[in-house]
Every structure is written in C-alpha cells, then in structure tokens.
C-alpha positions in Angstrom: -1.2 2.5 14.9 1.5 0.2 15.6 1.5 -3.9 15.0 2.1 -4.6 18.5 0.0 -2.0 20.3 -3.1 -3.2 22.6 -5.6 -1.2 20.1 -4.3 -2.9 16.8 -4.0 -6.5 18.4 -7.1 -6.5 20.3 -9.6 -3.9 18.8 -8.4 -3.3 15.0 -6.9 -6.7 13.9 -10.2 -8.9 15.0 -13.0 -6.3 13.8 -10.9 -6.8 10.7 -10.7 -9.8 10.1 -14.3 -10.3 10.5 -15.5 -8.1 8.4 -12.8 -9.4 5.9 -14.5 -12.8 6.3 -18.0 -11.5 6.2 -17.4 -10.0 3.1 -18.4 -12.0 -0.4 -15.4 -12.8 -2.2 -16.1 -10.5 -5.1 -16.2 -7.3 -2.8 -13.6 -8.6 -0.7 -10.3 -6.1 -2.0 -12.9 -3.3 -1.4 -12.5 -4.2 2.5 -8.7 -4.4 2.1 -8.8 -1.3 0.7 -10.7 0.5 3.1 -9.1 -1.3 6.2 -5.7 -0.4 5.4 -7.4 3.6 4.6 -8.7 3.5 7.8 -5.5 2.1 9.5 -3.4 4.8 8.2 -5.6 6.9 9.0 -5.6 6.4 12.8 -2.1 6.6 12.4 -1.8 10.1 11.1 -4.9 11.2 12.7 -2.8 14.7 13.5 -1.5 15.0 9.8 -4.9 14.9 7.9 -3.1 16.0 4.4 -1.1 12.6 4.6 -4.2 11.0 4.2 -5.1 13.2 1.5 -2.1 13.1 -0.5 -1.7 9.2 -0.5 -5.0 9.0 -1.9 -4.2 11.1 -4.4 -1.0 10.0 -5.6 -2.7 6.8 -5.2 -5.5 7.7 -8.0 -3.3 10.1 -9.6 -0.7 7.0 -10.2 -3.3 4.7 -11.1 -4.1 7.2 -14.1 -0.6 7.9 -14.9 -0.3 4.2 -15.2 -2.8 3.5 -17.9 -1.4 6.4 -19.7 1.9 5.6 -19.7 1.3 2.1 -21.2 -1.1 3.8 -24.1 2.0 5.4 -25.0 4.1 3.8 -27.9 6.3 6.3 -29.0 9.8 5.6 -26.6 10.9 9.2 -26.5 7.5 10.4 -25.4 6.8 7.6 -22.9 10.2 8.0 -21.6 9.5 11.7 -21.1 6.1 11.0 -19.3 7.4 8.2 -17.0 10.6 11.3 -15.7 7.2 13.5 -15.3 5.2 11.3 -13.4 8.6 10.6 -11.3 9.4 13.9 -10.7 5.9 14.8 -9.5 5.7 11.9 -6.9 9.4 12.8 -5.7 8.6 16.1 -5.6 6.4 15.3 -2.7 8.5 13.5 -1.0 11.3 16.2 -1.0 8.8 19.1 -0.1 7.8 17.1 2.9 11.5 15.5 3.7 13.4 19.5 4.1 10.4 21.2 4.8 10.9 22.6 7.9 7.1 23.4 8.8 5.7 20.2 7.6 6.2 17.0 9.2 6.8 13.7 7.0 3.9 11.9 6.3 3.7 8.4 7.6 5.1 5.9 5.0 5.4 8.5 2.0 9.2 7.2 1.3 7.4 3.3 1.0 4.6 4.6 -1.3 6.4 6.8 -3.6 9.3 3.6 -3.8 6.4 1.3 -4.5 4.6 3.6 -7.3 7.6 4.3 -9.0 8.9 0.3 -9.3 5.0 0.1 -10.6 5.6 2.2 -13.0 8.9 1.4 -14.4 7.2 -2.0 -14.4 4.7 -0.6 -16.8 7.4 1.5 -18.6 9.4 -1.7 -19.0 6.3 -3.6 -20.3 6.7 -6.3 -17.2 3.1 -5.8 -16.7 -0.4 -4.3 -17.7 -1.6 -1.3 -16.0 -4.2 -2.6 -13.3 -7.3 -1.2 -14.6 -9.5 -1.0 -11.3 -8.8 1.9 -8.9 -9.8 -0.7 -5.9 -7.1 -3.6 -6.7 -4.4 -0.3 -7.5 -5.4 0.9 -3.8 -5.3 -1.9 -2.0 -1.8 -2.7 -3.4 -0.9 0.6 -2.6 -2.1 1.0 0.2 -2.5 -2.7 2.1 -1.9 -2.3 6.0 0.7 -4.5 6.6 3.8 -3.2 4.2 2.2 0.3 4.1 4.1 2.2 6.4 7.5 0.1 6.5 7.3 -1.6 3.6 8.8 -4.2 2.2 8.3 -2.3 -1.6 6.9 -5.4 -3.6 6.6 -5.7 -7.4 3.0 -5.8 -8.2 3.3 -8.8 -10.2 4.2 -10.3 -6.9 1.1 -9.5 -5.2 -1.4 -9.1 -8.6 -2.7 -13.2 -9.1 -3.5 -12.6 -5.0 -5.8 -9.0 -5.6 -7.5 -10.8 -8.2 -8.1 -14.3 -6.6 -11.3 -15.4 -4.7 -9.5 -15.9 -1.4 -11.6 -17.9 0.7 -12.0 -18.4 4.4 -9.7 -21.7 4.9 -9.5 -22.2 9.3 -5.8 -23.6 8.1 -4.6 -20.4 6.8 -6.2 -18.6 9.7 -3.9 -20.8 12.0 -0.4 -20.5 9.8 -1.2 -16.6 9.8 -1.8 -16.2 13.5 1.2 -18.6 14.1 3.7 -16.2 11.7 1.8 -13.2 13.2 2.9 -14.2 17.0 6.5 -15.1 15.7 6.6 -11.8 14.0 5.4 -10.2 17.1 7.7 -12.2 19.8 10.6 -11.3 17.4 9.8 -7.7 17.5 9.3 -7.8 21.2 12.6 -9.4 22.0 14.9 -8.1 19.2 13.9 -4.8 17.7 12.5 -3.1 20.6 15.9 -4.4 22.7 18.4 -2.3 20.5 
C-alpha cells in the first residue's frame, strides 16, 4: 500500500486513526504495532514469507538484543554482535541475488535499522528494550517501514514509552505536514 493511494488515504489511514484514538493509552503501541503489521502486510500480500521473516528477525533481534548487552566480556560480545550481523545480512543477500525470490518489501530499511540498534546496544548508547511490543512497533511502524528514514531508537524510545494523548492540535499539525508531504510527492517525485 502506498501513502498516496485512494485505499491508504481514504480506507486505511482513518480506520487507523480511530482505532489509535479509541485505544487506552497504556495499550496504545499494541495498535501501532499491529497497524503497521497489517499495513505491510497488504503490501506484500503476494510475498507471504516477507511477512514472515520481518517478524522473525523482528523477535529474533529483539532476543539477540538483550543478549548482547548481558554480555561483558568484549571479545565475546564483539563475536556475537558479527553473528547476529551476519545472520540478518544473510537474508538480505539471499533475497537481493536470488534469482527465484523476489525482494521483500523494505528488508534493506529493517535490516539497516536493526543493525544501528544493535551497534547501539553493542556501543552501550542504550538499553535493550525489554518489551517485544515497543521493539515491534519501532521496527516495524508504518510510516518509515518500507522507505525508511533508518532512525536511532533513542530517537524514537521517550515517544514508544510516553502516554500520547488525543490533542485536536496535533491532529491538525499532522494532517497539515501529511497534505504537504503528499502535494510534494504528487508534484515532485512522481514528475521525474
């Protein structure tokens, strides 16, 4: 599903949002999470195993990053962190010069983004995110999902783990960037 097609502006985008606002705060990354499944979803909806294999490098990432922080000795943490590289690259290679498997949609975004999580980790920038549902929707949220931009998880992490509550102001300053985004696309990228 693209950002400027009929279905996500007029169909996908509202029942969203609603159920986004509907939601009580507390349960409210839970809906992220599964909105931005089900958007990518519809969008490979004729490669089923690229759903299947973001949500398990997703989980599989999540575990690798509480791992590699419980590590303390630097040669064997180093070690696991070119492991857990090498596995998620892997992926992306096997699918990238394959020639009977298509690319999944936005594997070269997720891999990019879990393995700047990581080196965060590795790096001791930040603490592994111990709940799978925060890792997901960071992972996973619609909008950056498929063409990115990567973002540090320390950029998004005080936002996954704030209340975020219904204010009509923000509603108005995200429709308004939302149109200008979308007017943009229409008149530049599309044009060249």
């Amino acid at each position: 599903m693209v950002f400027s097609s009929l279905n996500f502006i007029f169909i996908f985008l509202p029942l969203f949002l609603f159920a986004y606002y509907v939601t009580p705060a507390a349960f409210r990354n839970s809906t992220l999470f599964a909105g931005s499944i089900l958007f990518y979803a519809v969008g490979v909806i004729k490669q089923p195993y690229a759903l299947f294999l973001l949500m398990v490098l997703t989980y599989l990432n999540y575990v690798f990053g509480i791992r590699l922080y419980q590590i303390h000795n630097p040669g064997k943490k180093r070690l696991f962190l070119t492991k857990v590289i090498f596995f998620d690259f892997l992926w992306l290679f096997l699918f990238k010069y394959s020639r009977h498997l298509s690319l999944p949609l936005g594997i070269s975004f997720y891999t990019f983004q879990l393995t700047a999580y990581l080196f965060d980790i590795y790096y001791g920038r930040i603490l592994p995110e111990r709940d799978f549902v925060t890792f997901g929707t960071y992972i996973s949220m619609f909008p950056k999902l498929i063409s990115g931009p990567i973002t540090p998880y320390e950029m998004l992490r005080r936002q996954l783990h704030s209340a975020r509550r219904f204010l009509p102001e923000n509603l108005a300053e995200g429709m308004k960037l939302f149109i200008r985004g979308l007017g943009l696309k229409a008149i530049l990228a599309n044009q060249f």
